[in-house]
N, C-alpha and C positions, 0 to 999 in steps of 0.2 A: 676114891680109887684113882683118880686124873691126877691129885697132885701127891700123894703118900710114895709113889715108886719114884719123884723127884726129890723129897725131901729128906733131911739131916736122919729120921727115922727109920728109912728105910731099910735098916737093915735088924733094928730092935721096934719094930711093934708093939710091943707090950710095953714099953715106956713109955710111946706116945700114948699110948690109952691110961695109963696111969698119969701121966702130966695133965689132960683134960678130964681126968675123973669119973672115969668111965670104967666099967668093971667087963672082961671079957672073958671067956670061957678059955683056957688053951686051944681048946678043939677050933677056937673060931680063931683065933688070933695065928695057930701054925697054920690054916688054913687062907687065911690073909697073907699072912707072910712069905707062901707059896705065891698065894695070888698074884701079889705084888711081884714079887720075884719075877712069876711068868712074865707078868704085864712089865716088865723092865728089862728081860730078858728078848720080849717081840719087839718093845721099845728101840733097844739099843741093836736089834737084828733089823726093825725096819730102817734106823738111819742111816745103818750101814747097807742097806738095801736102796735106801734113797740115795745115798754120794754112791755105790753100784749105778743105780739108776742114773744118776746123773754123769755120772762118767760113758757109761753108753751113748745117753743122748747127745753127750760131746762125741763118744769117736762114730755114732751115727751121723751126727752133722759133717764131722768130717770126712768120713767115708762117702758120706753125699754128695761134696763136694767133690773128691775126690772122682767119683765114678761120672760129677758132668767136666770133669778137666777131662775124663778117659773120652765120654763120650762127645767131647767137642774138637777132642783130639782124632776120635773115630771118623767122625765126620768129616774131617777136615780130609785126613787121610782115605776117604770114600772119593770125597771131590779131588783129590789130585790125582786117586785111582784112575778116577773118570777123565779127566784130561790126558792123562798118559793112555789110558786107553783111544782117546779121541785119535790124538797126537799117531800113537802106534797104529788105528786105520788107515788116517791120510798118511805117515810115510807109507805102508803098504801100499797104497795105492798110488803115491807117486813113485815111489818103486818100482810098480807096474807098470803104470806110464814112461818113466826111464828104460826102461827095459822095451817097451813097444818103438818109444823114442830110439833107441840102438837099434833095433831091428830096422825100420825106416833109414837111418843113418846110413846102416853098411848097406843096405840095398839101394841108398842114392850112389854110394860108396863108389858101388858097383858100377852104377850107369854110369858116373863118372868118368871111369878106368874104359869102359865100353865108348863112351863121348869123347875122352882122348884118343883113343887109338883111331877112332874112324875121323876126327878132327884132323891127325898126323897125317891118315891115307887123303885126303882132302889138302890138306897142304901140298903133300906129293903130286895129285892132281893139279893142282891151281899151277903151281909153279912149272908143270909141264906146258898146261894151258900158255899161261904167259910168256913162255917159251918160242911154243907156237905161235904165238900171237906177236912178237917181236918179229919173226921169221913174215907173217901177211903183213903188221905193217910197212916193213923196208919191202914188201913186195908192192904194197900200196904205194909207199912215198912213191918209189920208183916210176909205176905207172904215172901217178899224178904228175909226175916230172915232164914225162913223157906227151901227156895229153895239153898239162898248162904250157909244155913248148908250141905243141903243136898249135894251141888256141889261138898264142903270142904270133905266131904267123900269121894263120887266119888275119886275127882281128889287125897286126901291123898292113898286110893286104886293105884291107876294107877302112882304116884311117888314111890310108893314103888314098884309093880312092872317094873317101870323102873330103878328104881335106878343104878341097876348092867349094865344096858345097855347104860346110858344116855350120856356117853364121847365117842369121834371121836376114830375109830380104823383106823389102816393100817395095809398095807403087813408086815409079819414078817422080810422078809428079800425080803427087797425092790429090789435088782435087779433081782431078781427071777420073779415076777412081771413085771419087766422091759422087762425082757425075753418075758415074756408069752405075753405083749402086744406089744411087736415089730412085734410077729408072726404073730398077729392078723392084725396089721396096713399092713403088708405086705402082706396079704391072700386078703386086701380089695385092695390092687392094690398102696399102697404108697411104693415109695424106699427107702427103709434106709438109703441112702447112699443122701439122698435130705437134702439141706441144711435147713431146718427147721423139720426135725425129730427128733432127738435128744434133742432140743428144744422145742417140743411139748410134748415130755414123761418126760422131766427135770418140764415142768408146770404143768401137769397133777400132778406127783407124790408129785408137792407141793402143791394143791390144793384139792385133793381128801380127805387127812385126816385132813383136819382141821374142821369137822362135819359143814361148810356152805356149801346150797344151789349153786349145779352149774347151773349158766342160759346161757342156750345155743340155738338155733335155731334150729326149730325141723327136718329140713331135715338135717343139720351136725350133729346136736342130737343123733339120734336114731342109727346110724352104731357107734358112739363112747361109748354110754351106753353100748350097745351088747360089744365092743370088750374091753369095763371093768367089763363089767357083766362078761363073760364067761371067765375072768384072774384070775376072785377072787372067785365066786359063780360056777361054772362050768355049767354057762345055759347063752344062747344068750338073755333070753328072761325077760325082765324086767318087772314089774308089774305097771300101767300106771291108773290114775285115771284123766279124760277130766272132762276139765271145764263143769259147767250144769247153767242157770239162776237160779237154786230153789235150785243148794248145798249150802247145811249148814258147817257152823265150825266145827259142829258134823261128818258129816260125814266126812272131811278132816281129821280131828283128829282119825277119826277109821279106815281111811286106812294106815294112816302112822304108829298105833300102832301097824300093823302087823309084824311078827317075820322076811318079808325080808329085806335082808340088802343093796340091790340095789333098788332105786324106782324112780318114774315119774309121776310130776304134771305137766300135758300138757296146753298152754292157758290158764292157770291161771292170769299170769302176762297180766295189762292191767284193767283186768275185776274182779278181786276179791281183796278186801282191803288188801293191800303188807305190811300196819303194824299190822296186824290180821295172816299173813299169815307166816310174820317172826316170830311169838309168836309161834306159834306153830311147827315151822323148827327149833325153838331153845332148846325144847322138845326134838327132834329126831337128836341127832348131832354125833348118833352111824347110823344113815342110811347115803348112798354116793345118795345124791335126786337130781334130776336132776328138772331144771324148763325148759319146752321148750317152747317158743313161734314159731309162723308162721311164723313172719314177724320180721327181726330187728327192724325195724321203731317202730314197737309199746313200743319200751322202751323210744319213746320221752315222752310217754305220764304217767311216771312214775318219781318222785324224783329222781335226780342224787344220794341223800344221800343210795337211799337202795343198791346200790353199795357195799355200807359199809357192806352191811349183805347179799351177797353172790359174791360168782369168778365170774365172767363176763368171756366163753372163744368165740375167735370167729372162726371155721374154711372153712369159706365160701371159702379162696382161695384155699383149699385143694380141689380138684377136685375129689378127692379118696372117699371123704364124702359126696359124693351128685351122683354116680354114681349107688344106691340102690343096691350094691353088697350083698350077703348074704354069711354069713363066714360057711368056710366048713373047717378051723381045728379043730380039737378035742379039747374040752374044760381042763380047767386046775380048778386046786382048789388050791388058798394058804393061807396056815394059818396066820391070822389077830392074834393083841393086841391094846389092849389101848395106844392110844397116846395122848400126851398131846402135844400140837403143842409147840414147844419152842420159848422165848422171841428173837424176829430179833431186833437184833442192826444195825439199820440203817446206811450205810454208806455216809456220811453226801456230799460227793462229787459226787455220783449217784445218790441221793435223792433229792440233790437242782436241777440239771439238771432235773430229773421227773418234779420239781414244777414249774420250768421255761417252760416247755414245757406245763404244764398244764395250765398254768396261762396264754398261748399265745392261747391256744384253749379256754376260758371263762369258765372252770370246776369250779364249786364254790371253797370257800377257803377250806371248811370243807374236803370237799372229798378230795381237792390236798394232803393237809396234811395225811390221811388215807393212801394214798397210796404209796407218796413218804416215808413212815416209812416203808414200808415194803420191800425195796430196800436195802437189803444187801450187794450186790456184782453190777457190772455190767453186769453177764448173767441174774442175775434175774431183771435187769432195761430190757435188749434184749429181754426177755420173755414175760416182762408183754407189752409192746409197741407191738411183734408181735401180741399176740391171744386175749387182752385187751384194751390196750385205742388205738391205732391208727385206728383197725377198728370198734371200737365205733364210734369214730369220723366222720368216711368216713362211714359207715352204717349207723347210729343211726343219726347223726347230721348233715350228709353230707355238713361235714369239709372235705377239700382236706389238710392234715396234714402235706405233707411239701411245701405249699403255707401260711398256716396260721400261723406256728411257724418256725417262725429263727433260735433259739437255736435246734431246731431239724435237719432243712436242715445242720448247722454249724456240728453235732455229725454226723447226718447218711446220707450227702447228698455227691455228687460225692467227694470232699475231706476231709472230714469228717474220722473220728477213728475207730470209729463202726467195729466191725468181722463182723457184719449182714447186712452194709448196703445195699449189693445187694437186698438180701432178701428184708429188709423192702423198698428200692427205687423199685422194680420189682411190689410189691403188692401195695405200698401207693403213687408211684407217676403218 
């Protein structure tokens, strides 16, 4: 039955059966031949049902394909959906924000137009102002004109009568002088015979007549005015103008125009402007003026430079000067002249030694220089270190002076040159 609906017979059965000798009934053979038939008739329907079938399963494959190109094209088209959608909130929303932005805008816009207009009425003011203000100050120049004439008189008056008086005087004959205040130094309990006495009348007498301000501390102060007051003026008692918060330059200038030639501006230094103060001490450089402060300390609070513009002495270590004795010898009087202080040629090998010394305490450059020029000799270097910079230093700046400088312990320390070093190691170390 599997191979008869393939073979050459199929279409006469009854010859096949007659070619292998086989005897069949008609009834069976048209019945076969049916058979056959059928079975060659589903045959030829199922092949043509399998290339059906197989052609489906091709335009199924294809169509499968087809529907993931759709669906990857879907997709794809989903995801740009969604960006553009993204895209389309944030412009909304910048949008918004633009729009809020514009609102902001025109209402800065606004203050703007409100900001200029009252900026314009503010011009118009100012320039009225300044108007006015041209108008006071040619009213000011004018007065100022008027007062600095008027000053110009004044002070032309009062140069001329100081004219005859305006240069430093000293003793006529200085050791007369010398005399009279050895007396005194000795009435007050100091011995002559101490190795810084001599020393102290050798700096006195060079600082006294060169018409600058001596600043001294008022408790060593006051027993040293008295005992130059009463060598030269024949009176203890010096004339003494105290600091006030309400004095004027005027009155500082009226008490020093008085005709004494010993005088005292107490507490000044500190509290009253020192380059207003030197103007006016430059005026008066026939008076012997004494500046006394309370306190050393308080010359921290002053330019090292006004240095320059008066003697610095210090005698705190004199115990003699601070034991408030009152002098009971008889006073003396001696006859003054004009001096002109003479040009000091610095000796350039005491001088440098000053600068080195200064220069290891932090003294500015200006001042080192000022003062190492005034070092002529080596007693006047001994001089100015005892009553001058060393106890600046240890007073004023609380420097320990032969800790801070080398070249000084080298000159005046245990093997050191110095005549004085006892002295100055006894006080400064």
């Amino acid at each position: 039955m599997q191979t008869l609906p393939h073979c050459f017979f199929v279409d006469n059965i009854g010859i096949f059966f007659k070619l292998i000798g086989e005897e069949r009934s008609e009834e069976f053979i048209t019945l076969l031949e049916q058979s056959i038939k059928n079975i060659k008739e589903l045959d030829d329907s199922g092949k043509k049902l399998e290339v059906a079938l197989n052609d489906k399963e091709s335009e199924s494959l294809h169509l499968k394909d087809e529907i993931e190109r759709i669906q990857n094209s879907l997709d794809k088209f989903r995801m740009q959906l969604s960006e553009r959608t993204a895209e389309t909130i944030a412009l909304k929303k910048k949008n918004a924000d633009f729009e809020k932005l514009d609102g902001i805008v025109r209402s800065h816009e606004q203050e703007i137009t409100v900001l200029r207009s009252n900026l314009h009425e503010r011009d118009e003011i100012i320039a009225s102002l300044k108007n006015e203000l041209v108008a006071v100050k040619n009213e000011q120049q004018q007065l100022e004109e008027k007062i600095k004439e008027e000053f110009n008189k004044q002070k032309t008056t009062r140069l001329i009568e100081q004219e005859s008086s305006a240069h430093p005087r000293r003793p006529k004959e200085i050791n007369e002088f010398r005399d009279y205040l050895s007396y005194y130094f000795e009435n007050l309990g100091i011995e002559l015979s101490a190795d810084y006495c001599l020393l102290l009348m050798d700096y006195l007498c060079e600082i006294l007549s060169t018409g600058k301000p001596i600043l001294v501390s008022r408790n060593a102060g006051i027993p040293l005015m008295q005992c130059v007051s009463n060598a030269i003026v024949s009176s203890p008692t010096v004339p003494t103008l105290a600091f006030a918060s309400d004095i004027s330059i005027e009155t500082v200038y009226e008490f020093l125009s008085a005709k004494n030639r010993i005088m005292c501006l107490d507490n000044f230094i500190g509290y009253f402007d020192e380059m207003i103060l030197t103007t006016v001490c430059e005026k008066h450089k026939d008076k012997i003026l004494f500046l006394t402060v309370a306190f050393d300390k308080t010359l921290q609070f002053i330019p090292e430079e006004f240095l320059k513009y008066c003697h610095y002495i210090n005698l705190n270590r004199i115990k003699a000067f601070s034991d408030n004795r009152n002098l009971s010898e008889d006073p003396s009087i001696v006859d003054e002249v004009e001096f002109l202080s003479p040009i000091i040629t610095a000796d350039t090998r005491w001088a440098l030694l000053l600068s080195d010394i200064l220069n290891e305490f932090d003294v500015s450059k200006d001042l080192s220089v000022y003062m190492s020029s005034r070092i002529a000799d080596e007693e006047s270097l001994i001089r100015m270190l005892a009553f001058n910079i060393l106890p600046y230093c240890s007073d004023v700046l609380d420097i320990e002076p032969f800790v801070a400088s080398e070249r000084l312990n080298k000159y005046a320390g245990n093997n050191g040159r110095c005549s004085h070093k006892e002295l100055l190691g006894r006080w400064f170390s």
